[in-house]
N, C-alpha and C positions, 0 to 999 in steps of 0.2 A: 701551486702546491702539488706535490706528487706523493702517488699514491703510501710510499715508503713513507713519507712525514706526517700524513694524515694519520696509518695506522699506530707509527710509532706516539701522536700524540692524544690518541684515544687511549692506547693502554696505559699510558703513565698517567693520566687524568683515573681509570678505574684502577688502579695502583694509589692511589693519593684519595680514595672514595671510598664512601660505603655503600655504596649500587651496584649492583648486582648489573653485569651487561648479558644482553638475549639478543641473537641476531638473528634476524628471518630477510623473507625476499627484499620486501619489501621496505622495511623499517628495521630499525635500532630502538631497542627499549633496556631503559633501565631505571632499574626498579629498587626501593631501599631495605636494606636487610634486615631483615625481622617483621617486611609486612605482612600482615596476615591478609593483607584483604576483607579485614575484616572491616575497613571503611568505607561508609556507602560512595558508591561514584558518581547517584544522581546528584548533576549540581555543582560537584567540585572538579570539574573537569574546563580548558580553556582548549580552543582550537584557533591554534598561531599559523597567519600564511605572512608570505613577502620575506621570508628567512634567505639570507645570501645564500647561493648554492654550495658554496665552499665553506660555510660556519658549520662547525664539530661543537660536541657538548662539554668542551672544556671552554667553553667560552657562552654556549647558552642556558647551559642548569643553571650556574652561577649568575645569570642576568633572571633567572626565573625566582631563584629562593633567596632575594632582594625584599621581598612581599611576604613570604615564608615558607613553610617547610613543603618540598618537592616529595611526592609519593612514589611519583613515576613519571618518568619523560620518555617519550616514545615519539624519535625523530622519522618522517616520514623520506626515505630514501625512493631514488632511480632503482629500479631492477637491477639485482646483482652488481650493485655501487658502492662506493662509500660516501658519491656525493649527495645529499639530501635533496628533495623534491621543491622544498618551500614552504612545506609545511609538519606542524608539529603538535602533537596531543599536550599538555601539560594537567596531570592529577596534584591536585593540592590536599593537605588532609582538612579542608573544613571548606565546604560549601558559600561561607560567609570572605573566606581567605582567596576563592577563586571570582569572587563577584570582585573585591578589591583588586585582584591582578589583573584585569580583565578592565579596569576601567583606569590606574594606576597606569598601567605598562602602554599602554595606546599612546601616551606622550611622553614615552620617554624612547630617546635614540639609541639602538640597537647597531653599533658601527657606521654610525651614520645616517642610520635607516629607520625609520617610526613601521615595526609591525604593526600586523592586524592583528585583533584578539576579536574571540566570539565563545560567549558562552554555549559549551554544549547543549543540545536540548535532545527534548525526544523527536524530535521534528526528521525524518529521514525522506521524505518525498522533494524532489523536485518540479517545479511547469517546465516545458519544453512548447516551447510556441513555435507556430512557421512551419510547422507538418503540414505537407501536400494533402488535399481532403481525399485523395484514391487511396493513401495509405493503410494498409492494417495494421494491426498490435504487434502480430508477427511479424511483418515487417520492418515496424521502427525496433521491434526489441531486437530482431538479427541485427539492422544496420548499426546499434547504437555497440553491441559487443565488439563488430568488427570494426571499431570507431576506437577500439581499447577501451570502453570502458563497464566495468568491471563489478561487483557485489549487487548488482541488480535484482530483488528478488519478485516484481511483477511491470506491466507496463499499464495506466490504466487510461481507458479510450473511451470516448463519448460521441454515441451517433451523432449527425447532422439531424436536427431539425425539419430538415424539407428533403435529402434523402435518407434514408437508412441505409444505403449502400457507401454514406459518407462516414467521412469523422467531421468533429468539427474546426481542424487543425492544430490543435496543440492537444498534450498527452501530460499525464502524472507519470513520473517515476520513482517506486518503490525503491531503497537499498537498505541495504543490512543494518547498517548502523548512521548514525550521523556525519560520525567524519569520512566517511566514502561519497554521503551526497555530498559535503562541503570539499570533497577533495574534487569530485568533477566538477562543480561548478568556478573551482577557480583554474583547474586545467584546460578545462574545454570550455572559456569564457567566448572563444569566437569559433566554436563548431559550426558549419559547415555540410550541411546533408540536402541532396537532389538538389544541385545549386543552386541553395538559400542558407544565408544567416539564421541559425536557432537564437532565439532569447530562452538564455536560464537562468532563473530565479527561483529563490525557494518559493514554493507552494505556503499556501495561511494553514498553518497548524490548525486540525481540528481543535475545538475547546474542550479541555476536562471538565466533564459535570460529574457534579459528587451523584452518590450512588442513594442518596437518600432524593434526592432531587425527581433522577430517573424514577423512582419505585413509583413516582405520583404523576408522570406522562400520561398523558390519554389521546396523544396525538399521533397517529402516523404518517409515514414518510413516504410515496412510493413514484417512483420514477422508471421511464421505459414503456411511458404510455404513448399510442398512437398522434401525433400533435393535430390530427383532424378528426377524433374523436372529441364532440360536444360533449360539456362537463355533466350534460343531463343522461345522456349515453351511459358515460360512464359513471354516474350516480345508480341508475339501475343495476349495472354490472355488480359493482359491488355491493348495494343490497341483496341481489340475486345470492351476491357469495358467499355472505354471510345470514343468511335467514334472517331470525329475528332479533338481533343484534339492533338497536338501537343509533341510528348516526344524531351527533348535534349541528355537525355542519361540513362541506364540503370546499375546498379549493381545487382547483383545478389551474394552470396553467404550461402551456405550451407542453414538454414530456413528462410535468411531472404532477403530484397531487398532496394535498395534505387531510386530512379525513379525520374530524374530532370526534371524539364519543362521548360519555356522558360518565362513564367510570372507568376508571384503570383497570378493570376485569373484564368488561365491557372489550377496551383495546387489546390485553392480551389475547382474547379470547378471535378477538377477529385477525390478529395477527399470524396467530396457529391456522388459523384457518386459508389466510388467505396467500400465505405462504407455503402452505399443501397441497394447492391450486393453482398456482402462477407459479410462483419463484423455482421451487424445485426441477421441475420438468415442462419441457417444452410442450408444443403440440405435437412436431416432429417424434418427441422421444412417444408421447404416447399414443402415436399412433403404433408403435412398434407392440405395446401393451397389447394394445386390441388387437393388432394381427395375431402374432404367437398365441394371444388366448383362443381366438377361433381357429386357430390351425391344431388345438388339439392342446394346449401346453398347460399346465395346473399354474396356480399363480406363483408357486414354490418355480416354480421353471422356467415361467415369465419375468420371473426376478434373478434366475439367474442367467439365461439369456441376456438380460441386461448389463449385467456386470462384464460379461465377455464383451459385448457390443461397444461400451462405454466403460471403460475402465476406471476412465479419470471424473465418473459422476457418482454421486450416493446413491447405492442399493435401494430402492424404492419397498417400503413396506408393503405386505400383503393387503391393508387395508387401502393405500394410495391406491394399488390396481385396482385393486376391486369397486373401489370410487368413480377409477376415471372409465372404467367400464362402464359401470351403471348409468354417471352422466352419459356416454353416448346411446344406451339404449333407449334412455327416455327419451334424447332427441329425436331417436329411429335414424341413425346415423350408419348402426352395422347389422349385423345380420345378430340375431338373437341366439339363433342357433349354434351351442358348443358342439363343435368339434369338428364343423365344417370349414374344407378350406374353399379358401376363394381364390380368386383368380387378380381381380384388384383391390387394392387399398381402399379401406371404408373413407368416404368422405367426410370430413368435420365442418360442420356448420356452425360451432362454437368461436368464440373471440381468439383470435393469436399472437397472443400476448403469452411474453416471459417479463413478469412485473419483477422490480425488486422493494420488496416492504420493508422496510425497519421500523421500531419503535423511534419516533424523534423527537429530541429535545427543540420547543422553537420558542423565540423571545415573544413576546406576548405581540398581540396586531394592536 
């Protein structure tokens, strides 16, 4: 079929419609007249792959609103094409109507062909397995753009266990919406990167916990721990970090830890805190603190040297500095003296850790 027949048979098909056509790079959407949008799309949404390259929507709307009434179809084309990718968004107007097409349409032939359906979800991450363990973040995120692919919005990496110069070869990736991760994952089913086979599969959706659930956590989450720091070690640390703060009980394994309390005020309370302390700023950044404060700089000035320094970190409040100052004087870490400069960087004798805390939901032990 050439290109003159294709077109000529999209406009007579929205000649004979009431959809509305929208054409962009990438995709064909059409959409039915008089939608407001005002129906919700979690839920009634189906994401159709295995579409013949050459099948136009005068031939797939009509095999979609079989099951019932089509909101929007948004056929997922080649760059600057008219031939379709493979794949296709389908909006139903009832959430209940897209769970039936979705399980309906799976066995029925589509010119001969059985699509795939999947309901949409919130689910947008996918595992990428088979990464070299020298690799960085930066690295897999440039080589995966230059790989074509496309709405990426982070890359997410976890040290090795036994170095921290490592990863531990496979990586999460971030995208915008679900059907850009569902579209690489069946484009790039046999990528290819530093001459190795990637395995891609979707990532386990975190779980929804209802919000009445969370309010009554008392457990937290924290990983990024040294894996040859003893969990006695770091049992002090963190009483040390939290003063008088009460623990019930301690887990510790391999980088990561769990730390029960005795009240949910109890954990918020050491959450703030211990997240004031680890997670925000390194030891790197504040050593930068102390220096600029002994060189003369008010903490107004020490905060905003920082902001220059590190653009892309949170502005450190006047009470953080002035915190992580005082911790090094009671070490005897720096010079005590404001407004002299030195010559080298004060030493730190404190733990060098950038922990990351959350409050976590965990199934009972």
């Amino acid at each position: 079929m050439n290109y003159s027949e294709m077109i000529n048979r999209i406009q007579k098909y929205q000649a004979t419609t009431n959809y509305r056509l929208i054409y962009g790079i990438t995709h064909r959407s059409w959409e039915m007249d008089g939608w407001s949008h005002s129906v919700p799309l979690e839920k009634s949404q189906i994401f159709v792959s295995g579409i013949p390259r050459d099948a136009l929507e005068d031939e797939l709307i009509p095999f979609f609103t079989t099951i019932g009434v089509v909101l929007k179809f948004k056929l997922l084309t080649i760059k600057n094409s008219l031939y379709n990718s493979g794949c296709a968004v389908v909006t139903y107007c009832h959430s209940r109507v897209a769970e039936v097409a979705s399980k309906a349409l799976s066995d029925t032939h589509f010119n001969g062909i059985i699509l795939t359906m999947e309901k949409v979800s919130d689910n947008c991450r996918l595992y990428l397995g088979g990464i070299p363990e020298t690799k960085s973040k930066d690295e897999v995120w440039k080589t995966l753009i230059h790989c074509g692919i496309t709405g990426i919005v982070d890359v997410i990496m976890y040290k090795s266990y036994r170095k921290n110069c490592l990863n531990r070869g496979y990586v999460f990736v971030e995208f915008r919406t679900y059907v850009e991760a569902a579209q690489t994952r069946l484009l790039h089913k046999n990528l290819i990167l530093w001459g190795q086979k990637m395995v891609i599969e979707w990532s386990v959706p975190l779980p929804a916990i209802n919000d009445d659930i969370m309010s009554k956590v008392k457990i937290l989450f924290i990983r990024n721990i040294k894996v040859t720091m003893p969990e006695e070690s770091f049992e002090l640390l963190i009483k040390d970090s939290i003063g008088n703060i009460q623990l019930e009980k301690v887990y510790k394994f391999k980088d990561y830890a769990f730390i029960h309390f005795l009240t949910r005020n109890d954990a918020q309370h050491a959450l703030e805190l211990l997240q004031e302390l680890f997670t925000m700023y390194t030891t790197e950044e504040q050593i930068e603190f102390y220096t600029w404060y002994l060189e003369g700089s008010s903490l107004r000035q020490v905060a905003a040297l920082f902001s220059v320094q590190y653009p892309n970190r949170p502005i450190p409040s006047h009470s953080t500095i002035a915190n992580a100052i005082n911790k090094l004087k009671t070490c005897g870490c720096i010079n005590t003296i404001h407004n002299k400069k030195r010559s080298k960087r004060p030493r730190v004798i404190t733990e060098d850790l950038k922990l990351n805390v959350v409050v976590a939901y965990v199934e009972p032990f």
